[in-house]
Residue frames relative to the residue before (quaternion, step in Angstrom):
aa qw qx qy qz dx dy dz
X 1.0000 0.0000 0.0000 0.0000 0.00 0.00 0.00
X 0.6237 -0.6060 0.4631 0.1711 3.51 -0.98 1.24
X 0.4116 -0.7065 0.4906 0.3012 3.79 -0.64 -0.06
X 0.4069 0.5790 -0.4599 0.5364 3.31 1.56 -0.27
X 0.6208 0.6476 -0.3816 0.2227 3.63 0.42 -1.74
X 0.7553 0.3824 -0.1549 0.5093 3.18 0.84 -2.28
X 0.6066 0.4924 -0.5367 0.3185 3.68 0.53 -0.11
X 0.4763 0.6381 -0.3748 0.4748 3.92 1.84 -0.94
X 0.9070 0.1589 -0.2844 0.2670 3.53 0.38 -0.43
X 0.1668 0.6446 -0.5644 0.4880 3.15 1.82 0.16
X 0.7610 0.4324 -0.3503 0.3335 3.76 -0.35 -1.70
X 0.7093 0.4862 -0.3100 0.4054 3.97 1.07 -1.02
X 0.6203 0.5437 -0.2639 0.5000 3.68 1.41 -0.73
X 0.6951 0.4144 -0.1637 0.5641 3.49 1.22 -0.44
X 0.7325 0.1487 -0.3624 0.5567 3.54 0.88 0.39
X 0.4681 0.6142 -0.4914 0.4026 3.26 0.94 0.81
X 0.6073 0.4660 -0.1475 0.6263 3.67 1.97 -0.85
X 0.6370 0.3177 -0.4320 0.5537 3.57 1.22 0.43
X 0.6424 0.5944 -0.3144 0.3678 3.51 0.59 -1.13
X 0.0447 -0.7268 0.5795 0.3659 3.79 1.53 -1.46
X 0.8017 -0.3392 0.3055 0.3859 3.32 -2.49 -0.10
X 0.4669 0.4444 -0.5706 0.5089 4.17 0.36 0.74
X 0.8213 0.2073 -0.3417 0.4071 3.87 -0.35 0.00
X 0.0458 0.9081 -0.4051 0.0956 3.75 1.61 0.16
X 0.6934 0.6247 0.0154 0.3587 2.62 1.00 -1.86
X 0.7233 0.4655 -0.1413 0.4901 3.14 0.76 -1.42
X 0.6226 0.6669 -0.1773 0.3690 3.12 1.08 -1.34
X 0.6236 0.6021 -0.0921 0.4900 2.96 1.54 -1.37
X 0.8309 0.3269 -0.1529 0.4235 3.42 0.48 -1.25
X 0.4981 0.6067 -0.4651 0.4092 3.20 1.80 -0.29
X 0.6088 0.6328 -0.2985 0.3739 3.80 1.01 -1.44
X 0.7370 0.4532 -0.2326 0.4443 3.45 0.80 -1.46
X 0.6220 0.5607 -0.3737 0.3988 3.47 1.27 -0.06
X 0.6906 0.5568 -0.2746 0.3711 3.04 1.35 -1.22
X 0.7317 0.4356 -0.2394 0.4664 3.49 1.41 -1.19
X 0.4809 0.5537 -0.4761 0.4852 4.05 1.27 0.37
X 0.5447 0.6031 -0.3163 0.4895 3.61 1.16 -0.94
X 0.6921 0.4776 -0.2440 0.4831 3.47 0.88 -1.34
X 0.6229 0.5453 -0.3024 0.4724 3.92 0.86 -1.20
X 0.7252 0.4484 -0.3711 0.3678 3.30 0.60 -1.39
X 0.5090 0.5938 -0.3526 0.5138 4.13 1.23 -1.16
X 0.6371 0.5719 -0.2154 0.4697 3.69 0.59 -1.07
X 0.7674 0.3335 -0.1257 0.5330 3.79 0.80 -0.57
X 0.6953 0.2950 -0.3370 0.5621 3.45 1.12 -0.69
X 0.3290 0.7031 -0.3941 0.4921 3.36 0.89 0.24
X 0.8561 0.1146 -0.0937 0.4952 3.28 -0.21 -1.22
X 0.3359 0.6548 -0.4447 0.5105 3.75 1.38 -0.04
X 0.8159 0.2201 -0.2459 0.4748 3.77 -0.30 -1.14
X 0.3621 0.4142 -0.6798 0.4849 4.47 0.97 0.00
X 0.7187 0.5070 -0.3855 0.2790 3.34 -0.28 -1.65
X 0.7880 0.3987 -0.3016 0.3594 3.54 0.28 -0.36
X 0.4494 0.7335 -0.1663 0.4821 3.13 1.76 -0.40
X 0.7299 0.5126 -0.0749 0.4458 3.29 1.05 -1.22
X 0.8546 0.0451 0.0180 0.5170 2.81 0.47 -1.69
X 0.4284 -0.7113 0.4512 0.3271 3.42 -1.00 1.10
X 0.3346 -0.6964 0.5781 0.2626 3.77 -1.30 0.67
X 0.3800 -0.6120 0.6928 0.0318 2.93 -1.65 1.61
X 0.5687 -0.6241 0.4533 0.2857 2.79 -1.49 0.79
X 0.7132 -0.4917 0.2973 0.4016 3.17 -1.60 0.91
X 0.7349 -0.1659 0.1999 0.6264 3.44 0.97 -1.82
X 0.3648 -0.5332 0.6398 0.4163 3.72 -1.25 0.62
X 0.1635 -0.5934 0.7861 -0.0570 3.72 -1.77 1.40
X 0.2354 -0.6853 0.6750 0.1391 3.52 -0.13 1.23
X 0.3988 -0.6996 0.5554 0.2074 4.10 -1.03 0.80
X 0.8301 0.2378 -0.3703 0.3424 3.41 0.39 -0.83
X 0.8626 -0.2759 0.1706 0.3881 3.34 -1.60 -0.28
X 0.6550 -0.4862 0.4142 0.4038 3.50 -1.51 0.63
X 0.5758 -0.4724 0.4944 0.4482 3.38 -1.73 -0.11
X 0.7912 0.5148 -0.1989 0.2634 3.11 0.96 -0.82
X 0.6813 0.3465 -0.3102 0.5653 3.41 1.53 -0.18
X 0.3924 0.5309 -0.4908 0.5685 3.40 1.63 1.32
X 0.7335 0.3824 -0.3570 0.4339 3.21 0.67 -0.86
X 0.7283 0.3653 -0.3839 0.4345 3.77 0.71 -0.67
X 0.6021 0.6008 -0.4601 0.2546 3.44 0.73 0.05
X 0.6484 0.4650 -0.3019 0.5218 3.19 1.99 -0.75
X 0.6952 0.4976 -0.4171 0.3085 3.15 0.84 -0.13
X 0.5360 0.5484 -0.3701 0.5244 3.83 1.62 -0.55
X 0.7483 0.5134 -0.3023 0.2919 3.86 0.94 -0.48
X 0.4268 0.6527 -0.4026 0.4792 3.12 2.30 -0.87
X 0.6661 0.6196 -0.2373 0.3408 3.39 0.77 -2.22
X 0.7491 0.3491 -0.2848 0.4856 3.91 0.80 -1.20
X 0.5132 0.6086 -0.4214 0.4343 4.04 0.97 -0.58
X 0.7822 0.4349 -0.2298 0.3823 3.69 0.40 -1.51
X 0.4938 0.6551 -0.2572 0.5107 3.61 1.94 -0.51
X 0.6418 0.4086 -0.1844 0.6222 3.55 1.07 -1.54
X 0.7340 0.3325 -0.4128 0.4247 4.22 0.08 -0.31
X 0.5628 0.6491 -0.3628 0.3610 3.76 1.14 -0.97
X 0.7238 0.5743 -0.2393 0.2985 2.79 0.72 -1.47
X 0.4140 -0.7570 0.4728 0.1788 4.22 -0.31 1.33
X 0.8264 0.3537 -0.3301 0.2879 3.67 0.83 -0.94
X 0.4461 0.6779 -0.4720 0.3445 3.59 1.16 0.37
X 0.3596 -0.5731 0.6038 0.4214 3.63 -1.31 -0.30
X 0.6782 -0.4935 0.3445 0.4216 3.84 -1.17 0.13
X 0.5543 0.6161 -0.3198 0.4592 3.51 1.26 -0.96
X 0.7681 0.4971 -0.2261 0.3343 3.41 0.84 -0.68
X 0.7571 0.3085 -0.2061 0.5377 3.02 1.70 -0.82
X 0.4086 0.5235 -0.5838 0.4671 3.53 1.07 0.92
X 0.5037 0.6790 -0.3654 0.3896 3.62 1.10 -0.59
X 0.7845 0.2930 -0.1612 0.5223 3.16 0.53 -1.88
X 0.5601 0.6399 -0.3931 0.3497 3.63 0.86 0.17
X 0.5097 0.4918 -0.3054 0.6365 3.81 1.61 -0.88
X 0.7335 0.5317 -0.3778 0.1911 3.31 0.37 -1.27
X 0.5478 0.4741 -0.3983 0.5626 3.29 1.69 -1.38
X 0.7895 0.3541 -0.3849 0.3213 3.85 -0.68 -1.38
X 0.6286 0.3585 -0.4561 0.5180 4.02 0.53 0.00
X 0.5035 0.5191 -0.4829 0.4938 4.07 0.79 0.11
X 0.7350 0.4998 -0.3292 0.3187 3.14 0.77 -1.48
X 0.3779 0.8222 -0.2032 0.3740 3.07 1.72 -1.88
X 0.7333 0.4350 -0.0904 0.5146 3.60 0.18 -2.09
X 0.7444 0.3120 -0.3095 0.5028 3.91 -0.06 -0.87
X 0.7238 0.4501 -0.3378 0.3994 4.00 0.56 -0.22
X 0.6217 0.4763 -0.3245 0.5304 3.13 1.64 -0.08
X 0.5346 0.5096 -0.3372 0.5838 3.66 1.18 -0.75
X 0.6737 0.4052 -0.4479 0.4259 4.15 0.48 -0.53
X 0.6300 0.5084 -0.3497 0.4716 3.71 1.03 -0.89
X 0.6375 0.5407 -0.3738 0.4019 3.54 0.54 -0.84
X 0.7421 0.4645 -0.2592 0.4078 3.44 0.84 -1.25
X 0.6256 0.4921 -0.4555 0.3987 3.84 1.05 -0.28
């Protein structure tokens, strides 16, 4: 505490013993103002050392892209729809290279929309 401080409340303790129990109050709320003023300085104070000092880590590492798992079922729903589109006798070939981009750029699209969204 500063010497200015203790002279602030000397000055509040001493017009509180001239003023008598009518200005109590005032007296009161003036002090508690003066020493929150002081607390708050006192805290942002040691707030900004603290920040000074110690570097800030991140909160958490949030890996961005997709899960293993909506990798793994996507490759596995695209193997499953690809071997359907080649098996399949009544197409022509033109058609099932077609439906073959179509699945892996579907597939392509929904792994990118899952990464985007984390």
């Amino acid at each position: 505490m500063t010497p200015d401080e203790r002279d602030e409340i000397s000055a509040s303790v001493a017009a509180h013993k001239e003023l008598g129990p009518d200005y109590d109050r005032a007296v009161a709320e003036g002090l508690i103002e003066r020493i929150g003023e002081e607390i708050d300085k006192r805290v942002d104070a040691r707030l900004q050392a603290a920040s000074k000092q110690a570097p800030v880590a991140p909160a958490s590492y949030r890996h961005r892209g997709p899960t293993f798992g909506v990798l793994l079922i996507s490759l596995i729903f695209g193997t499953g729809a690809t071997s359907v589109v080649i098996g399949s006798d009544r197409t022509d070939s033109a058609a099932q290279a077609i439906m073959v981009i179509l699945i892996w750029a579907a597939i392509a699209a929904i792994n990118i929309v899952s990464a985007v969204r984390r």
